[in-house]
C-alpha positions, -999 to 999 in steps of 0.1 A, spaced: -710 539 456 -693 510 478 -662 522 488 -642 558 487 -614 555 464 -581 568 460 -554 577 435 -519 589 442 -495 610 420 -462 593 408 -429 596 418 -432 622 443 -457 644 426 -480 655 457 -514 648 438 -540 631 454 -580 627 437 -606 608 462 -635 597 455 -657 599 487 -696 602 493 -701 637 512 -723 647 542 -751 643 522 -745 617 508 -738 628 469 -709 614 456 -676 641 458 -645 644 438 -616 655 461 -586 672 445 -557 683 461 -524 694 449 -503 699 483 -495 727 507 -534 728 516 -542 735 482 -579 713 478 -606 715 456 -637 697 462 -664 684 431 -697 672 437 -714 654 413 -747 669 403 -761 639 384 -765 607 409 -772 585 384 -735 582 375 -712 553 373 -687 544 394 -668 524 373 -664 556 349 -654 578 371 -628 556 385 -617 557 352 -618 594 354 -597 599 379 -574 569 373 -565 586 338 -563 617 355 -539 615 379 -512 604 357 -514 638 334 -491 661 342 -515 687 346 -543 671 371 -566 690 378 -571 706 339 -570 670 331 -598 657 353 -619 684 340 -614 675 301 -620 639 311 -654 646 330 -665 672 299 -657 645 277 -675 616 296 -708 642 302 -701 635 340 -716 670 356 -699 688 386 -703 719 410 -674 733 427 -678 727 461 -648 743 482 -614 757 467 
């Protein structure tokens, strides 16, 4: 991955999803919601695309449930993910 990305809820809403690379170096999906409620995805395939999980989160963050939202996407796409931290 080159860069972390970000993606901001509209209007207000305080949803945020990040993509960042973690201390390992795997590539993280970072959910948060607000009054310190975060959820942290790891991807467990590396050979992923960047491109498609920007879309991921892009389509994502404009639901108005997030979080279930980023999960139907990444089922439908066959992207994999571990919960990492609630």
């Amino acid at each position: 991955m080159a860069l972390s990305r970000s993606f901001h809820g509209a209007a207000g809403r305080p949803d945020f999803l990040g993509l960042r690379r973690g201390p390992r170096g795997r590539t993280e999906i970072v959910y948060d919601a607000g009054e310190h409620r975060r959820t942290v995805l790891r991807l467990t395939d590396d050979a992923h695309d960047e491109t498609a999980v920007a879309a991921v989160l892009s389509h994502a963050i404009d639901q108005p449930r997030v979080f279930p939202a980023l999960l139907a996407e990444l089922r439908a796409r066959a992207i994999a993910v571990e919960v990492v931290a609630r």
